[in-house]
C-alpha positions as CSV (number, residue, x, y, z in Angstrom):
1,X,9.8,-14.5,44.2
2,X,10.0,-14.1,40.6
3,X,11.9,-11.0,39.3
4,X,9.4,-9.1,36.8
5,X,11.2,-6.3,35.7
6,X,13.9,-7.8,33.1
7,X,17.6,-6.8,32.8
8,X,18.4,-3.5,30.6
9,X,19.4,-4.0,26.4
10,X,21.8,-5.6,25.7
11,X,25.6,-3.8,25.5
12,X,25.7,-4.1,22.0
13,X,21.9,-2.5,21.2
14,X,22.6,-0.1,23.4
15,X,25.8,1.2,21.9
16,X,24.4,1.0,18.7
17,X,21.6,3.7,19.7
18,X,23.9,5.7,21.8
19,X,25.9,6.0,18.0
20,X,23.2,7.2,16.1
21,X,21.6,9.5,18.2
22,X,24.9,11.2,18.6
23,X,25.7,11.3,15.3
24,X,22.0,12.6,14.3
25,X,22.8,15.6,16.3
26,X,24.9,17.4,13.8
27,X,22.9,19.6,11.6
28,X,25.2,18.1,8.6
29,X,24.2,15.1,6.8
30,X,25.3,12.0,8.4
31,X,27.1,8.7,6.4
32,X,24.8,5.8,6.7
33,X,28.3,3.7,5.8
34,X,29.6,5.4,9.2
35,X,26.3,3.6,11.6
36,X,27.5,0.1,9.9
37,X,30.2,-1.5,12.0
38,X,27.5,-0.5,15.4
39,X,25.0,-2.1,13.2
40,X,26.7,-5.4,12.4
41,X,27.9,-5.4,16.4
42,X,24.3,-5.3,17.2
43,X,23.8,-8.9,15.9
44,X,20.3,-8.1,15.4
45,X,17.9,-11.0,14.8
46,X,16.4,-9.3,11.8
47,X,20.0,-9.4,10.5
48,X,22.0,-12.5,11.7
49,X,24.2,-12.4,8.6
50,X,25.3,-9.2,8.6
51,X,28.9,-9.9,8.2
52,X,28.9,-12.7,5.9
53,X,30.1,-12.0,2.2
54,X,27.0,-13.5,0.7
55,X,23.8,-11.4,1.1
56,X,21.5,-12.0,3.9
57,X,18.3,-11.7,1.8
58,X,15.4,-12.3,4.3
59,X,16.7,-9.1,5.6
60,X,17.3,-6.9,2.7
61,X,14.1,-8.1,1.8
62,X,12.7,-6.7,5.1
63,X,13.9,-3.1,4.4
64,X,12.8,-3.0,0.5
65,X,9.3,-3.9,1.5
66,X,9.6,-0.7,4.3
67,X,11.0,2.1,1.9
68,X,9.8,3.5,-1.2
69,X,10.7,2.1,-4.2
70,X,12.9,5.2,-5.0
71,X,15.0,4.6,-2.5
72,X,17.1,3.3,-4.9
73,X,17.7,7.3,-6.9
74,X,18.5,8.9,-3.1
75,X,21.3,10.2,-1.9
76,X,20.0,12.1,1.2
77,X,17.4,11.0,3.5
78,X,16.0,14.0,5.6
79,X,13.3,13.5,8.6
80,X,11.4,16.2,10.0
81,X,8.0,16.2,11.8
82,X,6.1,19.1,10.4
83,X,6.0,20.9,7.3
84,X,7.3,24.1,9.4
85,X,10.6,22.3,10.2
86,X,10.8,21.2,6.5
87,X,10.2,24.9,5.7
88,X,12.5,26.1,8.4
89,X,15.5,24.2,7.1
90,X,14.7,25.5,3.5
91,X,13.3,22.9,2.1
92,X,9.9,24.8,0.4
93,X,6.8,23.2,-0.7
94,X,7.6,19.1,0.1
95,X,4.2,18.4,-0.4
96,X,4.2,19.7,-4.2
97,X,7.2,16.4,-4.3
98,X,5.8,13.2,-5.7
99,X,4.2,11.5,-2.8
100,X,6.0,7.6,-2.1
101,X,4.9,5.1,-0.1
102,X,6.4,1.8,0.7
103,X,4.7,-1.6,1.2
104,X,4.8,-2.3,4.3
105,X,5.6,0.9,6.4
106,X,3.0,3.4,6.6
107,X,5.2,6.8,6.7
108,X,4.4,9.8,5.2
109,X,6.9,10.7,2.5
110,X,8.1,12.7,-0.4
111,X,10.6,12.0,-3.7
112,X,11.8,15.5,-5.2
113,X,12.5,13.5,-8.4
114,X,16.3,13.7,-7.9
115,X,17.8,12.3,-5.1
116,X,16.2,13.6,-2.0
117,X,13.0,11.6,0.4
118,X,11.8,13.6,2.7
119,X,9.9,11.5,5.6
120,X,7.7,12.9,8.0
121,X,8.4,11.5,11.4
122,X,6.0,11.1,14.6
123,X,8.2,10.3,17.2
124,X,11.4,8.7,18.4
125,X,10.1,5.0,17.5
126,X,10.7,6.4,13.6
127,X,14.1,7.1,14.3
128,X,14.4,3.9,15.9
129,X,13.2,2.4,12.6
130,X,14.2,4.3,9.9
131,X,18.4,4.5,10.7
132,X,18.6,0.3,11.3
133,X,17.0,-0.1,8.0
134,X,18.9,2.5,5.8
135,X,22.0,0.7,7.2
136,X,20.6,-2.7,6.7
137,X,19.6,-1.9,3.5
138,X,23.1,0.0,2.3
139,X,24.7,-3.2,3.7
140,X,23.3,-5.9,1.6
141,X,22.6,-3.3,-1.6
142,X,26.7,-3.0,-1.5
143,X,27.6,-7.2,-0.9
144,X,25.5,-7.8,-3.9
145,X,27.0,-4.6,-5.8
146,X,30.3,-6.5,-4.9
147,X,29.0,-9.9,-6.0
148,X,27.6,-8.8,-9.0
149,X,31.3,-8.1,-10.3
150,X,31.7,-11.8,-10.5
151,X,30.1,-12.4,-13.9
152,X,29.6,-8.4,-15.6
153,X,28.1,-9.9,-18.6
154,X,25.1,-11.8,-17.1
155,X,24.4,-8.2,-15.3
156,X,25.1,-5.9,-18.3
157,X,22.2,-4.5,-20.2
158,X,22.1,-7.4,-23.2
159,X,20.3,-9.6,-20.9
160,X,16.7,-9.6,-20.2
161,X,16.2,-11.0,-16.4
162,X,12.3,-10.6,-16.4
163,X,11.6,-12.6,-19.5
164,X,14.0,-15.5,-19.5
165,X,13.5,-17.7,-16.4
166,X,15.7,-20.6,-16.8
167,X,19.5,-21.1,-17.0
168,X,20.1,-17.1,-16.6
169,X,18.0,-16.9,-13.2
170,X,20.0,-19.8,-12.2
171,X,23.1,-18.5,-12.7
172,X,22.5,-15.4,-11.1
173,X,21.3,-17.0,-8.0
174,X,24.7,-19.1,-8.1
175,X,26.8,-15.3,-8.8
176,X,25.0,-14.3,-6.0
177,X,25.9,-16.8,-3.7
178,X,21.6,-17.0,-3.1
179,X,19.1,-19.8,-3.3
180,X,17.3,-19.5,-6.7
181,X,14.1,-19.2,-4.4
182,X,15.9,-15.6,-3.2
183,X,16.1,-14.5,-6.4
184,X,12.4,-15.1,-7.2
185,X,11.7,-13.3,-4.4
186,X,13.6,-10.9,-4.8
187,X,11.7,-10.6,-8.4
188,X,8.2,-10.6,-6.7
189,X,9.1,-7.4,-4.4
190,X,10.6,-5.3,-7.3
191,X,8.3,-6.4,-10.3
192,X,8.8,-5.0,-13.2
193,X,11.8,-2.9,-12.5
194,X,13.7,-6.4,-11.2
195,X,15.7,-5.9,-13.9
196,X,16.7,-2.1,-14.0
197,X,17.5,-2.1,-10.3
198,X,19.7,-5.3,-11.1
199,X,21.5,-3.3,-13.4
200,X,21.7,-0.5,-11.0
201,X,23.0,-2.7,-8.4
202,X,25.5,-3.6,-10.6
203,X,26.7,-0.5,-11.3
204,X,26.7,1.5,-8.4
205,X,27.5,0.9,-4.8
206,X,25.0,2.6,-2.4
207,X,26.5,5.9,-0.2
208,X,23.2,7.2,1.3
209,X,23.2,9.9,3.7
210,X,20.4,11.1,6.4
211,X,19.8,14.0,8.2
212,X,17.4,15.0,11.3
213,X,16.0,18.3,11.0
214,X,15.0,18.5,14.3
215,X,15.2,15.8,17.4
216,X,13.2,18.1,19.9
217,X,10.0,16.3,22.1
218,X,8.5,19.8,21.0
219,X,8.8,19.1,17.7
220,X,6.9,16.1,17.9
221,X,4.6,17.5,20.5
222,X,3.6,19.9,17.6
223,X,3.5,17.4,14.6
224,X,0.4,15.6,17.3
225,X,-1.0,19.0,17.7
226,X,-1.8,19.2,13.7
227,X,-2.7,15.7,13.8
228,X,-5.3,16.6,16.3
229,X,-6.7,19.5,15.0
230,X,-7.4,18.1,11.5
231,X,-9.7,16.0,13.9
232,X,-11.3,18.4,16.0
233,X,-12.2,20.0,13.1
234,X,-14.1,17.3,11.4
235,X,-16.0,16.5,14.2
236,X,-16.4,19.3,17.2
237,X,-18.2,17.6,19.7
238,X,-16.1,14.6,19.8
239,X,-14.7,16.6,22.8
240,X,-18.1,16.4,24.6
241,X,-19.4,13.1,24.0
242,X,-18.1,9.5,26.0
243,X,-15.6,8.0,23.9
244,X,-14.0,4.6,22.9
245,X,-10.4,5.3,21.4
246,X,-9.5,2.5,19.5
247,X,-5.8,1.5,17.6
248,X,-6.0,-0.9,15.0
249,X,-6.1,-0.4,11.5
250,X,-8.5,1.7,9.2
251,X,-10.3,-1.2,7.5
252,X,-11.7,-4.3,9.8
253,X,-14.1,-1.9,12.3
254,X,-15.2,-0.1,9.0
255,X,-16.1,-3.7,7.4
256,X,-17.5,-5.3,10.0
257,X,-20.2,-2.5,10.4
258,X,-21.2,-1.1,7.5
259,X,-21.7,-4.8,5.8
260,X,-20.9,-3.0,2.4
261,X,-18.9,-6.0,1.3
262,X,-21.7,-8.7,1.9
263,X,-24.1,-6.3,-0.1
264,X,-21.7,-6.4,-2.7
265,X,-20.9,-10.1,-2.8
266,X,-21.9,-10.4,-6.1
267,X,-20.0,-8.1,-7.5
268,X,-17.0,-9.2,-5.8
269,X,-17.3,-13.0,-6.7
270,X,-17.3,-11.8,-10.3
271,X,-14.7,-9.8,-10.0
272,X,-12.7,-12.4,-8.3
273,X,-13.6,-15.1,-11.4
274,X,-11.9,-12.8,-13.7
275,X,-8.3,-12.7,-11.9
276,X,-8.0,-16.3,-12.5
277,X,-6.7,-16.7,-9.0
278,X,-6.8,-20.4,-8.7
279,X,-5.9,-20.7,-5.0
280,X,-8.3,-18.2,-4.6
281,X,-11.0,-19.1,-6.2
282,X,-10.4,-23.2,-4.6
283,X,-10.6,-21.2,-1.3
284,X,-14.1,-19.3,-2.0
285,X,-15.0,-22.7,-3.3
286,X,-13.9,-24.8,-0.1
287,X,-15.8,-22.1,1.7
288,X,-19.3,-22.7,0.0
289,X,-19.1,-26.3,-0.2
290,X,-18.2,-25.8,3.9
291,X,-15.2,-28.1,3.3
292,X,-12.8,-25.3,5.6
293,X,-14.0,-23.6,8.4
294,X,-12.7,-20.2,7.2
295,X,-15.6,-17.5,7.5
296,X,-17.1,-15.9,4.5
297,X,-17.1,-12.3,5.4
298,X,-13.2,-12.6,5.6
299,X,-12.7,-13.6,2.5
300,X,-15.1,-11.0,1.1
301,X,-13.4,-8.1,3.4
302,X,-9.8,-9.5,1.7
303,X,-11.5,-9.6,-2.4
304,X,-12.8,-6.2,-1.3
305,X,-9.2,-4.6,-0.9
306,X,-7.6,-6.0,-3.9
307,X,-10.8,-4.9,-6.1
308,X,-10.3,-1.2,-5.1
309,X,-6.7,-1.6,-5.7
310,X,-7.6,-1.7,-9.3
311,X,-8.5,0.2,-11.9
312,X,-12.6,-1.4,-12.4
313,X,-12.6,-1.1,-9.0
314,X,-12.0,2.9,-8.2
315,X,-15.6,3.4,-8.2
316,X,-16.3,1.2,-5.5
317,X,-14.1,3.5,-3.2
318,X,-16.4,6.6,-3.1
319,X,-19.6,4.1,-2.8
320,X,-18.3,2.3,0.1
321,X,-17.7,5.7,1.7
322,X,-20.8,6.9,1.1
323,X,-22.5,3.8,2.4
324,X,-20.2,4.5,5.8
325,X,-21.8,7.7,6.0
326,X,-25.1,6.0,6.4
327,X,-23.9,4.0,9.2
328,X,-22.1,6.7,11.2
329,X,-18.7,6.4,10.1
330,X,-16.7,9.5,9.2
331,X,-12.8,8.8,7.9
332,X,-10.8,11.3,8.6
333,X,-7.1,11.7,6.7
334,X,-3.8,13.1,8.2
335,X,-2.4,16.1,6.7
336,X,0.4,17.9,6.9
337,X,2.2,15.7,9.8
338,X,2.8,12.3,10.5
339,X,0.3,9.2,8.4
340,X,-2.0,7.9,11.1
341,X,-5.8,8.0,9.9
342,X,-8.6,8.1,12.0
343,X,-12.5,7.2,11.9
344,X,-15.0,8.7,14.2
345,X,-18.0,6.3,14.6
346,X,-21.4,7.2,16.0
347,X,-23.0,4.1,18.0
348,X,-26.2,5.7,17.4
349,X,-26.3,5.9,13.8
350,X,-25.3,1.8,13.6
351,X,-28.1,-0.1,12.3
352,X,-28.0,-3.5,13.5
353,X,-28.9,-5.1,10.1
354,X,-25.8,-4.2,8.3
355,X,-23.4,-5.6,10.9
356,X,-21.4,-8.6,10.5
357,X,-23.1,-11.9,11.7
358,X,-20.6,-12.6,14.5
359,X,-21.5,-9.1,16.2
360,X,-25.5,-9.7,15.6
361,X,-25.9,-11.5,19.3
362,X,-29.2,-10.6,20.7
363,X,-31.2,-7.0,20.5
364,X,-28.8,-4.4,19.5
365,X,-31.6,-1.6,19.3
366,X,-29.9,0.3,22.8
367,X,-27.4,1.1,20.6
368,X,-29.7,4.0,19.2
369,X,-29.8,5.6,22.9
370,X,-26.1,5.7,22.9
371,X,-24.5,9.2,22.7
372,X,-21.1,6.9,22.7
373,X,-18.2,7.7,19.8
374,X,-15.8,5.3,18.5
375,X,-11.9,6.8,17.5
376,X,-10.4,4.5,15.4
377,X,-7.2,5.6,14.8
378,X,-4.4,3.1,12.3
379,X,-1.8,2.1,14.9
380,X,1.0,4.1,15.0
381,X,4.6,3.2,15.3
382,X,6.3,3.1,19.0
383,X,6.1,6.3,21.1
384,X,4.3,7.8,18.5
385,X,0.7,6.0,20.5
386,X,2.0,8.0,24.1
387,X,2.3,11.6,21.9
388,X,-1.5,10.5,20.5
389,X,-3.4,9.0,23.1
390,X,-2.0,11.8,25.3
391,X,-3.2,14.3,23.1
392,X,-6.4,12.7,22.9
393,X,-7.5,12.4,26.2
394,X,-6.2,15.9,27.1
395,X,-8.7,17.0,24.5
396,X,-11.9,14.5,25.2
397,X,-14.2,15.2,27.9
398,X,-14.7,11.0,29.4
399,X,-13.0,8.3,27.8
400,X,-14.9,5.4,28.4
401,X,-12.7,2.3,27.0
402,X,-9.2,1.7,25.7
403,X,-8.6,-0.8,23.2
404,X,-5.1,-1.6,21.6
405,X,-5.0,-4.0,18.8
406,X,-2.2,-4.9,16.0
407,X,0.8,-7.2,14.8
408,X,4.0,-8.6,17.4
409,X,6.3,-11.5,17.0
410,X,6.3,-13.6,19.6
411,X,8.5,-16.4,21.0
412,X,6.4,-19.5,21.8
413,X,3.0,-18.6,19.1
414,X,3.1,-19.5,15.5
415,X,2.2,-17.0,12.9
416,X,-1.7,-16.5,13.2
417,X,-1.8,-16.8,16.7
418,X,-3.3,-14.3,18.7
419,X,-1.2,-13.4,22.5
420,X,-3.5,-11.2,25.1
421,X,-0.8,-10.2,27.9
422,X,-1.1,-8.9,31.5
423,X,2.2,-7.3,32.1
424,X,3.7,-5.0,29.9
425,X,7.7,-4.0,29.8
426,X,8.3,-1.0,28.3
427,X,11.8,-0.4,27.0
428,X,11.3,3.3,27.0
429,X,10.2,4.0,29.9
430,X,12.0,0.8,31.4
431,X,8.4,0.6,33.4
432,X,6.6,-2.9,33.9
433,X,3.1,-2.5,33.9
434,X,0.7,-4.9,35.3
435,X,-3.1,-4.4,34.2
436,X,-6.5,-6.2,34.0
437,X,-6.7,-6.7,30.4
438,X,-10.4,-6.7,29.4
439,X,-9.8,-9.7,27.1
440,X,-9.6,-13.2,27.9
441,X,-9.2,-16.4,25.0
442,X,-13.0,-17.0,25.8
443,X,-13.8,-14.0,24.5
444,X,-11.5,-14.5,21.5
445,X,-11.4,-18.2,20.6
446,X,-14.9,-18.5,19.6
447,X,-14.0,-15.9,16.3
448,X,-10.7,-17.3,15.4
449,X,-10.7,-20.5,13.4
450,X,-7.2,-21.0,12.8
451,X,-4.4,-20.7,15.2
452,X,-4.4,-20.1,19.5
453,X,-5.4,-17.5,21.8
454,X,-2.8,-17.3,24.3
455,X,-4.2,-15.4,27.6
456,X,-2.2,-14.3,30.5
457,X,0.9,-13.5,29.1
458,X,3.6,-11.3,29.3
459,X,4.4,-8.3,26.4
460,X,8.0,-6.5,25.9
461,X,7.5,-3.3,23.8
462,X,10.7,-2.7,22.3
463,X,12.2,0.2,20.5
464,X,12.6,-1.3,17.2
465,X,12.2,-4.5,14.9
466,X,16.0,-4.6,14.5
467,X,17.1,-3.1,17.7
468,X,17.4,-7.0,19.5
469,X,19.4,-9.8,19.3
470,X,19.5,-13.0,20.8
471,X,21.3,-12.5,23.8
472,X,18.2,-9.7,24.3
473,X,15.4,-12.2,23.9
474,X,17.1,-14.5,25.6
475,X,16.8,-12.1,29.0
476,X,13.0,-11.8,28.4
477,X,12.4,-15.3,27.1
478,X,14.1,-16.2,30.4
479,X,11.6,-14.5,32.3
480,X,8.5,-15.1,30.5
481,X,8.2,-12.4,28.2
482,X,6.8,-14.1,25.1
483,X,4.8,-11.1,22.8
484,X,7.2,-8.4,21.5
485,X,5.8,-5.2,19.9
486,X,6.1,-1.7,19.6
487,X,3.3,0.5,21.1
488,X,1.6,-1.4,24.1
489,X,4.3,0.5,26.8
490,X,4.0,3.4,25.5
491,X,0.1,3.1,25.6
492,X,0.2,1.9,28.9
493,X,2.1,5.3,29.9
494,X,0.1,7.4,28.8
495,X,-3.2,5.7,30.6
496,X,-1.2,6.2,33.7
497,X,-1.6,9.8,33.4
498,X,-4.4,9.6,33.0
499,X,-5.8,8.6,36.5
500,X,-2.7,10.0,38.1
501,X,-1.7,13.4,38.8
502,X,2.1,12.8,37.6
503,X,4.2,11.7,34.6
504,X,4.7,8.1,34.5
505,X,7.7,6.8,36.3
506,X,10.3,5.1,35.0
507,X,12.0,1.9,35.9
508,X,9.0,1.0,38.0
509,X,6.8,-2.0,38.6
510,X,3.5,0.0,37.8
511,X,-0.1,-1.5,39.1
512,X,-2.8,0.0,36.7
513,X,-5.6,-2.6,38.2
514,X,-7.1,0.5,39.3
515,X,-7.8,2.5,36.3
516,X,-11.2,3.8,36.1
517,X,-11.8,3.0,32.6
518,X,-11.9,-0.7,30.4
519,X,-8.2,-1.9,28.8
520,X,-7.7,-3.7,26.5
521,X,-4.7,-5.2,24.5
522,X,-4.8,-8.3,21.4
523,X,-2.2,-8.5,19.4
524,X,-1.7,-10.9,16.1
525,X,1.2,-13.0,16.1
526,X,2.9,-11.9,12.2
527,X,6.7,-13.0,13.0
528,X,8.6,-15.5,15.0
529,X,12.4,-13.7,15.6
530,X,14.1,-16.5,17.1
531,X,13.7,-18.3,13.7
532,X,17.4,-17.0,12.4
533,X,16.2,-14.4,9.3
534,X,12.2,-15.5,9.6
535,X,10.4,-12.2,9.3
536,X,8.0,-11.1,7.3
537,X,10.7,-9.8,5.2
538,X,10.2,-13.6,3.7
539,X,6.2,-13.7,3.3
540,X,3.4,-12.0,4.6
541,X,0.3,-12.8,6.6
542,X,-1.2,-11.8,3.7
543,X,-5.4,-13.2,3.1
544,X,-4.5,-15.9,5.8
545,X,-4.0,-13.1,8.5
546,X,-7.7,-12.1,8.3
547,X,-8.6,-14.7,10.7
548,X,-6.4,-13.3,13.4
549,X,-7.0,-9.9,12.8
550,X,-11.0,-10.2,12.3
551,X,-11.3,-12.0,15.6
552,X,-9.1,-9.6,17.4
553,X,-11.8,-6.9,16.2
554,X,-15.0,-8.5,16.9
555,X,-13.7,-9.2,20.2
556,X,-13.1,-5.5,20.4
557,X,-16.5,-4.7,19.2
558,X,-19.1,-6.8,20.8
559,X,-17.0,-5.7,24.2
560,X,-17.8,-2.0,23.3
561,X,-21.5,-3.0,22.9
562,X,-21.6,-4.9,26.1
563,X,-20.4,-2.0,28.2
564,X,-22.7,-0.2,26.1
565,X,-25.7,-1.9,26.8
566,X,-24.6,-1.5,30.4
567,X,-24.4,1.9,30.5
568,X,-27.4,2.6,28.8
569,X,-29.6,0.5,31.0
570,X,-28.5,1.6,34.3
């Protein structure tokens, strides 16, 4: 018989957690510089070079694109999950800081100008991210800092690294110890301060110290309360009504209903004409002449983003809102907590003319009998989506459908790809859970033009992107676990108590087959970890991961409508 549940973390992860969370218990600050040996025995697979002299880039890489750009002027990094425990530990008024973000980690966090970031934090998972990628990022900061020393003049403040490109990029690349293409990389995440945080580099090694205000589960049970109430708030009878809770991001369901970029295709072409984007431009071109078989409300959704991203494009921001409004969609921002939006969408208010093409499949007009709501909510990081979707269904009145959507890596799908599991380890709760997911490639594969649906196969949520290595993927891969991720165990817990009358249990095979509600997980394949240092520390799914993500959410869609029409009609 085939063994389900895999073998416990590795020795190596494990003692690398057991180190920080001891550590973090002190209410003094805590040496990032005193996590790194655990961190290099960890031999992560975000991080295979770790102890090599020359800079592992793809990884430091990684960690820039998930902390603010400040990072570089802190000292002291202090997580907390409420304003109260900010307060509480004397640091008044965060919110009147300068507000940071960082590219590609949605955090809520402030910059006191000086040398302190204060992150709001939602659950454990944050932990489980933010500490590996500090000490990832102090790491390689300090081997090129010691690098650097090689040749002080090419690094001293007579050069100018952004404006000459040939023999002086070259030569840093080769001081370095780098590819050339590392350094132009390198370039393209730091822009126009490249050079300055060169120089920086240069001159001072990096010492950074963190802090945790507070590591209690009532702390974070709190920090979901507040996240909660901003909704209730917004919309009161949410409790009353059927509902749909949805995680996947706050743009594609918005998009593909409201049809404001179609309406505005015009607008957008022209805009898109102007940027002198040749690829681009070739692309929308390929598209029109039917020469690829990418779809035209993609590319319009992904011009859309970057022409509110800019200045001419502001306007277009409050229009599109308004023109949600219309169709029953209400945005609602996090305050004062943790950064995890939410949309509340009224079936009834839909009209059936603006919707995409691919969810226009027969008479749609049922959908103005429907008292149904859709909570859209941006996915949230790790245990973060138990702490929600428990609070959420303690609070609603019938929840009618779960639907779990967003990024993994997996081990035998290419970047695009799109994996639908079954069975679902969960590294928190050490439970496997087996499930009828609602989705099948069928329903997928007719949306996705690019890449594979892979059905039927098995998911590992993990506590964090750098907390495996190989000999840990190697125990999964071993016994069929293919889709790694974050939040589908923790999910999967919380639906569980939801049709039972106890906590979840742990180190369980769990059967949820009977659950008396539809489930359903997609996720989008955006990194490939047993490729030593390919992550998306080295690229991005960028317009290309449209496809995946746009199918995923049609599929999510006309499912919701077919239970609706269901409903409705019985």
């Amino acid at each position: 018989m085939e063994r389900t549940v895999p073998s416990t973390a590795s020795e190596e992860v494990e003692l690398y957690l057991r180190t920080y969370y001891s550590l973090l218990r002190t209410s003094a600050d805590v040496q990032i510089q005193s996590l790194e040996e655990a961190h290099a025995g960890m031999k992560s697979l975000l991080h295979p070079f770790v102890r090599e002299t020359v800079p592992d880039m793809s990884a430091f890489l990684y960690c820039l694109l998930r902390l603010p750009a400040c990072i570089h002027k802190v000292k002291v990094v202090v997580l907390g999950q409420s304003i109260e425990v900010f307060s509480r530990a004397g640091f008044n008024d965060i919110e009147s800081w300068e507000p940071v973000i960082a590219t590609a980690r949605r955090r809520r966090c402030f910059f006191n100008g000086e040398n302190i970031l204060a992150c709001f934090i939602a659950s454990v998972s944050d932990i489980d991210d933010v500490i590996p990628i500090l000490t990832a990022y102090q790491i390689e900061w300090n081997k090129i800092h010691l690098l650097s020393k090689r040749n002080s003049t090419l690094l001293s403040r007579e050069h100018s690294l952004n404006t000459i490109q040939g023999i002086e990029m070259y030569e840093l690349a080769q001081t370095l110890s780098i590819p050339l293409e590392d350094v132009e990389r390198l370039k393209t995440v730091w822009g126009k301060d490249f050079e300055n945080n060169l120089y920086q580099i240069a001159a001072t090694p990096r010492r950074l110290k963190v802090r945790l205000l507070n590591g209690s589960l009532v702390e974070y049970r709190r920090a979901t309360d507040i996240w909660w109430e901003r909704i209730a708030q917004t919309c009161e009878e949410l409790i009353n009504r059927p509902v749909y809770f949805i995680s996947s991001n706050p743009h594609s369901l918005v998009n593909l209903i409201s049809g404001y970029a179609f309406k505005n295709k015009k607008k957008l072409i022209d805009y898109l004409n102007e940027t002198n984007n040749h690829e681009l431009q070739g692309e929308w071109e390929n598209i029109q002449a039917q020469q690829v078989i990418s779809s035209q409300e993609n590319f319009l959704y992904y011009i859309l983003k970057k022409f509110q991203q800019t200045s001419q494009g502001l306007a277009f921001v409050n229009d599109q809102l308004d023109a949600e409004i219309d169709c029953g969609i209400l945005r609602v921002s996090s305050e004062h907590s943790f950064d995890v939006d939410a949309q509340i969408i009224e079936l009834n208010r839909i009209c059936p003319d603006t919707l995409d093409q691919r969810l226009q499949d027969g008479d749609l007009s049922f959908l103005a009998k429907s008292d149904a709501v859709l909570l859209n909510i941006d996915y949230p990081l790790g245990m973060a989506a138990y702490n929600i979707l428990s609070e959420v269904s303690e609070h609603v009145e019938r929840i009618l459908g779960i639907y779990i959507m967003g990024k993994s890596a997996s081990l035998n799908g290419a970047i695009g790809d799109i994996v639908v599991p079954n069975v679902v380890h969960d590294e928190h709760s050490k439970n496997t859970y087996l499930f009828q997911n609602c989705f099948s490639a069928a329903r997928v594969t007719p949306y996705l033009m690019y890449g594979t649906v892979l059905d039927n196969q098995k998911c590992v949520s993990v506590r964090g992107t750098f907390l495996q290595n190989s000999r840990y993927m190697e125990v999964f891969y071993r016994e069929g676990y293919t889709d790694i991720e974050m939040e589908a165990g923790p999910y999967l817990s919380a639906v569980y108590e939801m049709y039972r009358p106890q906590r979840h249990p742990v180190n369980e095979i769990v059967n949820l087959y009977e659950v008396p509600f539809d489930v359903g997980i997609i996720h989008y394949v955006s990194d490939n970890p047993m490729g030593k240092g390919k992550n998306l520390g080295a690229g991005s799914l960028s317009y290309y991961g449209m496809d995946s993500t746009y199918a995923s959410s049609i599929a999510v869609l006309r499912r919701i409508f077919q239970l609706e029409k269901i409903r409705i009609n019985q």
